[in-house]
C-alpha atoms as a printed R data frame, in Angstrom:
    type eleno elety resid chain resno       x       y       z
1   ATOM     1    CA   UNK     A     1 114.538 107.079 111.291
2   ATOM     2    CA   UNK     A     2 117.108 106.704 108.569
3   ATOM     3    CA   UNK     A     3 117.864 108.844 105.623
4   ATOM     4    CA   UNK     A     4 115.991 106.701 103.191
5   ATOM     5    CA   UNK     A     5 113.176 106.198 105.818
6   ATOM     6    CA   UNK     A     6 112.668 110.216 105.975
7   ATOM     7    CA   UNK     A     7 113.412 110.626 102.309
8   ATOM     8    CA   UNK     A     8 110.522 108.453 102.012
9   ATOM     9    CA   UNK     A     9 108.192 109.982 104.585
10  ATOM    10    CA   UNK     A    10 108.614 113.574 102.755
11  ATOM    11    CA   UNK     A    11 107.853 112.355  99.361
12  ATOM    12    CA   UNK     A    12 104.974 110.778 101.313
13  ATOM    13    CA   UNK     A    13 103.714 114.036 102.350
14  ATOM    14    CA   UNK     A    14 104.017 116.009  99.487
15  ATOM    15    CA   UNK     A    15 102.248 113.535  97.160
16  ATOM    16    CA   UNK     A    16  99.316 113.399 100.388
17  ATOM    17    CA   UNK     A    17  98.769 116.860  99.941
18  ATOM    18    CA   UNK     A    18  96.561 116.710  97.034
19  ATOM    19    CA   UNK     A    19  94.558 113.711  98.718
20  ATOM    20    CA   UNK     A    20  94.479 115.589 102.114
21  ATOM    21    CA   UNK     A    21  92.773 118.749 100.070
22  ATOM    22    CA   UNK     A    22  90.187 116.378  98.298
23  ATOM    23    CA   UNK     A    23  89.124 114.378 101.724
24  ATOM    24    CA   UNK     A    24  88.437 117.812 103.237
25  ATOM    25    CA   UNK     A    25  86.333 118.901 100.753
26  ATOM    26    CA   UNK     A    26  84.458 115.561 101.026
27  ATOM    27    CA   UNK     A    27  84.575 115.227 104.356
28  ATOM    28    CA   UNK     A    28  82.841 118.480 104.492
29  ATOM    29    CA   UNK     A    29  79.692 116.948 102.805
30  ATOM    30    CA   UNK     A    30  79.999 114.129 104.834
31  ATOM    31    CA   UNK     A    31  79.814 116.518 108.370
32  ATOM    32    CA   UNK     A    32  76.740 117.616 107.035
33  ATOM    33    CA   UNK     A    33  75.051 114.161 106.473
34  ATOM    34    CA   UNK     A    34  76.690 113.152 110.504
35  ATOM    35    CA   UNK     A    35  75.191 116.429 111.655
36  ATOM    36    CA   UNK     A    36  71.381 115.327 110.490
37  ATOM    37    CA   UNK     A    37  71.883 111.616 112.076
38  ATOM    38    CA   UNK     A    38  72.980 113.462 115.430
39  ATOM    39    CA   UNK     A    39  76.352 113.497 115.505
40  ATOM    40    CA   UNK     A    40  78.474 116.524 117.482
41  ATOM    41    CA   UNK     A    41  81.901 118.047 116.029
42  ATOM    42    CA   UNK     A    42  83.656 115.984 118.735
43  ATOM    43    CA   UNK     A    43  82.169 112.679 117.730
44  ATOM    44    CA   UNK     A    44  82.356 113.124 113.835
45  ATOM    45    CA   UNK     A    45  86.185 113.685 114.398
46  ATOM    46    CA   UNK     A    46  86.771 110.943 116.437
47  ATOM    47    CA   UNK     A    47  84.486 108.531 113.762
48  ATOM    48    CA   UNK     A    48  86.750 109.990 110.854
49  ATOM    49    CA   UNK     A    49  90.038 109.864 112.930
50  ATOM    50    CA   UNK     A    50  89.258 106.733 113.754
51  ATOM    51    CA   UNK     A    51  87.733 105.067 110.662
52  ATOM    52    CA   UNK     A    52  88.529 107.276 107.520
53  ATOM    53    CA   UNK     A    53  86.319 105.677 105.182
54  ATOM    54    CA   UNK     A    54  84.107 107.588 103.078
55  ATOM    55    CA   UNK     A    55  81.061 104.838 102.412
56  ATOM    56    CA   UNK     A    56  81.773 102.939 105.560
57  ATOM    57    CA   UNK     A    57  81.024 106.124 107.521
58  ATOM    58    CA   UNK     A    58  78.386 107.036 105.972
59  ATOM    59    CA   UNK     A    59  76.499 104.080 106.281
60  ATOM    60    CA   UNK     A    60  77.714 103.782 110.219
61  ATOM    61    CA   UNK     A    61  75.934 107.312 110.266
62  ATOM    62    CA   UNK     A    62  72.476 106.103 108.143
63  ATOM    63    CA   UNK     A    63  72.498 103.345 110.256
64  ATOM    64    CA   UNK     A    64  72.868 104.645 113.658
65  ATOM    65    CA   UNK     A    65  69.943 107.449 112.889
66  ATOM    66    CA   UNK     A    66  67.793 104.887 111.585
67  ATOM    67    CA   UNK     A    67  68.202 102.941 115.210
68  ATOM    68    CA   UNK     A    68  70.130 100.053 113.707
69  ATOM    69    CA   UNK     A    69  71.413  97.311 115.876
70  ATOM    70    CA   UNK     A    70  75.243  97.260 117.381
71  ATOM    71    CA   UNK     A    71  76.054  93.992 115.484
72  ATOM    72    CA   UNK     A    72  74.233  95.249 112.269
73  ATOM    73    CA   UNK     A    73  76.357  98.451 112.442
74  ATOM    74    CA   UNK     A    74  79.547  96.387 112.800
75  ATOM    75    CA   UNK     A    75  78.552  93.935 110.628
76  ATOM    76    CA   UNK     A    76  77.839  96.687 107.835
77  ATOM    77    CA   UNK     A    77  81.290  98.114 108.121
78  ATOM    78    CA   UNK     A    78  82.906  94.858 108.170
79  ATOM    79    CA   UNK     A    79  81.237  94.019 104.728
80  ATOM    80    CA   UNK     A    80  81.639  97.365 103.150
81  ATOM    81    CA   UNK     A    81  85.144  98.099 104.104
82  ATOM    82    CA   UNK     A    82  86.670  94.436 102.847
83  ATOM    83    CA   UNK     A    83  88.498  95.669  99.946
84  ATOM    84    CA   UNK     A    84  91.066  97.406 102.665
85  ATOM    85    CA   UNK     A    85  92.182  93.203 103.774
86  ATOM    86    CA   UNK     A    86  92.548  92.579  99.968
87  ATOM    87    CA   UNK     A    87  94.648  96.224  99.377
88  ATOM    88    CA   UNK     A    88  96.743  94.983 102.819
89  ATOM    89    CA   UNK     A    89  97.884  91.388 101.428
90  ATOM    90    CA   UNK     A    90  98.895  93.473  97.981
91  ATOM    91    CA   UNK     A    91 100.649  96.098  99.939
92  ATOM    92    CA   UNK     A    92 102.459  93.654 102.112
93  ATOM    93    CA   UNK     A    93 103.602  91.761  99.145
94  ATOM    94    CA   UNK     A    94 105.485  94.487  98.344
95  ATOM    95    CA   UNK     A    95 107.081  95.564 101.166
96  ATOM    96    CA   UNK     A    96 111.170  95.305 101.651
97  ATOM    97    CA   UNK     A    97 112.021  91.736 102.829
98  ATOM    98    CA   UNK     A    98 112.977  91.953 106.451
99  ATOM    99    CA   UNK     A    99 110.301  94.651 107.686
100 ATOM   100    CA   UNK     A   100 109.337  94.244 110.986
101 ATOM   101    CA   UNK     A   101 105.869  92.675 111.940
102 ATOM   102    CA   UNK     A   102 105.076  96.210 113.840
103 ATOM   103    CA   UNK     A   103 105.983  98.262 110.634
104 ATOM   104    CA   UNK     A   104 103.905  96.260 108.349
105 ATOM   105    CA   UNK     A   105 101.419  96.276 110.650
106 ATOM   106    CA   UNK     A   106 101.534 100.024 110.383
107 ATOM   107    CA   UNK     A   107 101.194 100.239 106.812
108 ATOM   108    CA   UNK     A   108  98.061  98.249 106.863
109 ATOM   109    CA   UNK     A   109  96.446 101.119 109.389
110 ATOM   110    CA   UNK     A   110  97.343 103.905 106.699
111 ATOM   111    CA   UNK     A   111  95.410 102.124 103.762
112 ATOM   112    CA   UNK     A   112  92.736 103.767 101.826
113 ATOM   113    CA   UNK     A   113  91.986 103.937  98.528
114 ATOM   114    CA   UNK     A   114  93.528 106.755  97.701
115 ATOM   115    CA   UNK     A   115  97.034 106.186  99.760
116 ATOM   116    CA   UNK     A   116  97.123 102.510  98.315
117 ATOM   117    CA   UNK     A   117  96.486 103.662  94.818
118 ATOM   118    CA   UNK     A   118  99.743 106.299  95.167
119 ATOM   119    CA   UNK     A   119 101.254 103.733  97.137
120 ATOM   120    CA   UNK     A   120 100.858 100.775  95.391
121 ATOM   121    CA   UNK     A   121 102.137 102.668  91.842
122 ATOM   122    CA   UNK     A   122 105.705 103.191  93.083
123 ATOM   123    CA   UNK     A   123 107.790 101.167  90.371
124 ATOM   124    CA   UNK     A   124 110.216  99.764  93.119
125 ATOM   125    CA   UNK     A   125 109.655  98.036  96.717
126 ATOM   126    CA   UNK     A   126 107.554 100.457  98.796
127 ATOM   127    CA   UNK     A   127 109.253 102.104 101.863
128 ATOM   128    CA   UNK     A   128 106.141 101.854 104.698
129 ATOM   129    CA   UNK     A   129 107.532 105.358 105.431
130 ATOM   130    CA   UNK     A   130 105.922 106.563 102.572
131 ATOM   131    CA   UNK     A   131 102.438 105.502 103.331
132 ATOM   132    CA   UNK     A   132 102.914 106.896 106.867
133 ATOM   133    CA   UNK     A   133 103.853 110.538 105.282
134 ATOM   134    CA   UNK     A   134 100.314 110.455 103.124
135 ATOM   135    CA   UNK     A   135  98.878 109.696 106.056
136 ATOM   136    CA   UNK     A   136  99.634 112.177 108.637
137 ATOM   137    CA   UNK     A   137  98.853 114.967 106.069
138 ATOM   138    CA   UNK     A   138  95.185 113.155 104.704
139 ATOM   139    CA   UNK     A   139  93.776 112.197 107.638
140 ATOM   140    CA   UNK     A   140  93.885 114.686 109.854
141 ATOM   141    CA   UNK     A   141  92.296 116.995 106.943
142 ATOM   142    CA   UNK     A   142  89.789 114.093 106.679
143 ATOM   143    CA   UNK     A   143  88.522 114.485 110.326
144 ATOM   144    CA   UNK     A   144  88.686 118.691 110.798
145 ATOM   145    CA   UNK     A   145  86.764 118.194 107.693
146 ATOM   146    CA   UNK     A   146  83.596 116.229 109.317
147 ATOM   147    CA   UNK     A   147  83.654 117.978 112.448
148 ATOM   148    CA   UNK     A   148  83.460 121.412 110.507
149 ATOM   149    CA   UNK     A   149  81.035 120.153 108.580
150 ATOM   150    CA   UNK     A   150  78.891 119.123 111.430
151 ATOM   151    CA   UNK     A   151  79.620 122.935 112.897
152 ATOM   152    CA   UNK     A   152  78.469 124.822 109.620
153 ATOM   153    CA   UNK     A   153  75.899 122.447 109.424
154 ATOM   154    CA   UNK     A   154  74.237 123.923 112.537
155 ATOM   155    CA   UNK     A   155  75.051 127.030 111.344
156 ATOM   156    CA   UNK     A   156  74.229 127.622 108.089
157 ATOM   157    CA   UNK     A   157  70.730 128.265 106.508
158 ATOM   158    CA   UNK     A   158  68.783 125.383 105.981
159 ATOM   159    CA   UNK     A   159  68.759 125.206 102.370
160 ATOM   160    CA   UNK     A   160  72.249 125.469 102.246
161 ATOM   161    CA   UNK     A   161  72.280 122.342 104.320
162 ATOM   162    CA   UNK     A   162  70.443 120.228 102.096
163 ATOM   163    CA   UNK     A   163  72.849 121.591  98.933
164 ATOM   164    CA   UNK     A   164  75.932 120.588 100.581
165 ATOM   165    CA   UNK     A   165  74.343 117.123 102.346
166 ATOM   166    CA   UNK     A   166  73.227 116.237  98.341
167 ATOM   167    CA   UNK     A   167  77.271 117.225  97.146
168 ATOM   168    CA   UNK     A   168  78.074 113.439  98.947
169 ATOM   169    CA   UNK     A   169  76.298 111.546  96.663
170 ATOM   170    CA   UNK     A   170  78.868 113.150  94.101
171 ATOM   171    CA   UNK     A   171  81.188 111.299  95.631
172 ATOM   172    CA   UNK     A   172  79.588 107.725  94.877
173 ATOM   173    CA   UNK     A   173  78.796 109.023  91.844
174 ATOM   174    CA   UNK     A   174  82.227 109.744  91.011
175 ATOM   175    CA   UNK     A   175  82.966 105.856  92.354
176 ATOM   176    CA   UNK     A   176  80.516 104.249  89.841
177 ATOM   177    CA   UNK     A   177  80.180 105.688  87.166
178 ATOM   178    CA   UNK     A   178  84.048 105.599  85.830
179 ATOM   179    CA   UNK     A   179  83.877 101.878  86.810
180 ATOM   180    CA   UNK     A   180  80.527 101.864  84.811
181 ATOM   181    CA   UNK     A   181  82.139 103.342  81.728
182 ATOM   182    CA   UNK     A   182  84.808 100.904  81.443
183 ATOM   183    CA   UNK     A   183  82.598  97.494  82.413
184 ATOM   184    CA   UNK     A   184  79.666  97.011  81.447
185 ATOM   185    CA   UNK     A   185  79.456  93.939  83.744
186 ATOM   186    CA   UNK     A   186  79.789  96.235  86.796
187 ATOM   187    CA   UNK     A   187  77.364  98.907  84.792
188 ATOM   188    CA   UNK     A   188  74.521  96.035  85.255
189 ATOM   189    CA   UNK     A   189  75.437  94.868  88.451
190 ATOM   190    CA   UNK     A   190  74.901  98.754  89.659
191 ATOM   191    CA   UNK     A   191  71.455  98.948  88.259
192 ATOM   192    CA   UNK     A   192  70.722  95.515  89.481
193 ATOM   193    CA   UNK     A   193  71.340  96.499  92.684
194 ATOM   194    CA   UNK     A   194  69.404 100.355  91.875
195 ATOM   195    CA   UNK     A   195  66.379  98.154  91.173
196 ATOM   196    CA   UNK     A   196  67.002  95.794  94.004
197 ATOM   197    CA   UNK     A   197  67.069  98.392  96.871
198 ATOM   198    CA   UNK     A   198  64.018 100.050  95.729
199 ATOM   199    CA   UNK     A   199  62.137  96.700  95.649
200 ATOM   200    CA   UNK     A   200  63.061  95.419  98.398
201 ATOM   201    CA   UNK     A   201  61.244  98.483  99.568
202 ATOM   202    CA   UNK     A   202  58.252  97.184  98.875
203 ATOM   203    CA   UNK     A   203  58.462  93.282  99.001
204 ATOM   204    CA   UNK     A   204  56.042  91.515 100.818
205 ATOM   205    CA   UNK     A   205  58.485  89.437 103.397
206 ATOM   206    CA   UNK     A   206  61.882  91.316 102.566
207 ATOM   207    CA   UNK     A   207  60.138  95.009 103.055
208 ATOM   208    CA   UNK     A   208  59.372  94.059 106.805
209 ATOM   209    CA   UNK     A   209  63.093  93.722 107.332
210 ATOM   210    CA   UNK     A   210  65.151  96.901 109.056
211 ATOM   211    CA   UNK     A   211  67.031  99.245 106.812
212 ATOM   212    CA   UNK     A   212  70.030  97.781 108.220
213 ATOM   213    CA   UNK     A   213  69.787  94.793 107.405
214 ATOM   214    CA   UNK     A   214  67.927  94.829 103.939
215 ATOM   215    CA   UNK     A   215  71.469  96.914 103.054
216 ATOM   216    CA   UNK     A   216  73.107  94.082 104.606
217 ATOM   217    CA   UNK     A   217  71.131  90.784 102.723
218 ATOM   218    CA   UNK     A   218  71.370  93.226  99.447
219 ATOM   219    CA   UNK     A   219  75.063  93.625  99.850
220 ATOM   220    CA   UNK     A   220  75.699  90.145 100.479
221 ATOM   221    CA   UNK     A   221  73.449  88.441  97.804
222 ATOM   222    CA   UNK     A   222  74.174  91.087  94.894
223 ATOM   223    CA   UNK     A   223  77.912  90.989  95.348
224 ATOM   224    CA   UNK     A   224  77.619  87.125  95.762
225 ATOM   225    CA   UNK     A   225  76.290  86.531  92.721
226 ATOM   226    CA   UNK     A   226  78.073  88.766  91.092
227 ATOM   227    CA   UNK     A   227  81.101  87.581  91.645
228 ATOM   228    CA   UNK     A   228  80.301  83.624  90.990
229 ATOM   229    CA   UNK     A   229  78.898  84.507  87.507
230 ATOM   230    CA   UNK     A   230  81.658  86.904  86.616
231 ATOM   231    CA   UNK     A   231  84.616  85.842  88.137
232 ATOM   232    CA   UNK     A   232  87.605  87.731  87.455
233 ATOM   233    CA   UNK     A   233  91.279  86.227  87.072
234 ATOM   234    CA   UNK     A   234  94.229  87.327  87.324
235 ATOM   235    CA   UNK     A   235  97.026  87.084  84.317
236 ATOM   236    CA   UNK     A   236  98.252  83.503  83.434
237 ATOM   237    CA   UNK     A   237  95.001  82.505  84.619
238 ATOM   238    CA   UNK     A   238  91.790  81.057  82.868
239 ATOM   239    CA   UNK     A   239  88.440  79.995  82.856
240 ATOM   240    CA   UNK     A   240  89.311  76.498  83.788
241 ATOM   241    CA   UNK     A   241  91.200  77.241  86.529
């Protein structure tokens, strides 16, 4: 590792630490929600170590206890955790010219939202050594978090259970509403999709559906529609385009 490359890989890790204290604190709540779909310590760290994504976990955890298909489970992930290919192809734009297939590689295993947002605001070309310091420091937070979740979860009081498993939805709270504030495009497409879920509850052909896949169909035709009759472009661009 070169001087720059460790120069780069420290700042990493100091600007992870405030991510790394948020994810545990997160990943906490999430334990708690793995713990009541079954999950031990052992396998909530290896799904966080593994996946580190807040939603897509979550709904690999709903899923599983609600007896949801292999292929619906992957299928679900695949659809919720998209935005990481789109983050990659901006991150990898700007990397140095001349970094090695492995290393960029590399940088697209470290994304999240949170290290691409840091990572992706540098003002110059991004070292991938500086995604990799973020990394080490969040993650690993990310998983002791669930897996001590899941423990205090079978330790704790029952009603202190179900106050910590409700602190999650703070966390998609904390998603949609800013995004909600600032659009009101996205605003209706959220309580479109509000109304949607709880219909297709009770819809005569769509209610006999699993949970997994009504999510899935939802997901899919919401986002869908969305996005053909509110396209969004990018500057220099317009409508005719």
């Amino acid at each position: 590792m070169s001087g720059k490359d460790r120069e780069g890989f420290v700042l990493g890790m100091r600007h992870g630490i405030p991510i790394a204290m948020g994810y545990f604190a997160v990943a906490f709540s999430l334990g708690i929600t793995a713990r009541d779909c079954g999950f031990s310590p052992l396998q909530g760290f290896v799904a966080s170590i593994t996946t580190y994504a807040s939603a897509g976990q979550y709904i690999g955890f709903t899923l599983y206890a609600a007896r949801a298909t292999l292929i619906q489970l992957i299928l679900m992930t695949v659809i919720t955790n998209a935005r990481y290919l789109l983050m990659g192809f901006a991150l990898n734009q700007r990397l140095p010219e001349g970094t090695s297939l492995g290393k960029r590689l590399l940088t697209g295993l470290t994304i999240t939202d949170e290290i691409f947002g840091i990572t992706i605001a540098r003002p110059w070309e991004v070292n991938p050594f500086y995604p990799f310091g973020a990394f080490v420091v969040s993650v690993p937070c990310w998983s002791v978090g669930t897996a001590l979740g899941i423990m205090m979860g079978n330790i704790l009081p029952a009603a202190a259970v179900s106050a910590l498993g409700v602190a999650l939805y703070g966390m998609f709270l904390a998603v949609i509403v800013p995004a909600s504030k600032k659009d009101k495009i996205v605003a209706a497409v959220v309580l479109v999709s509000f109304a949607a879920s709880f219909a297709a509850v009770h819809a005569p052909v769509v209610s006999g559906l699993s949970a997994g896949n009504r999510t899935i169909l939802l997901t899919v035709v919401i986002s869908s529609c969305a996005a053909i009759l509110f396209p969004r472009y990018e500057k220099g661009e317009n409508n005719e385009q």
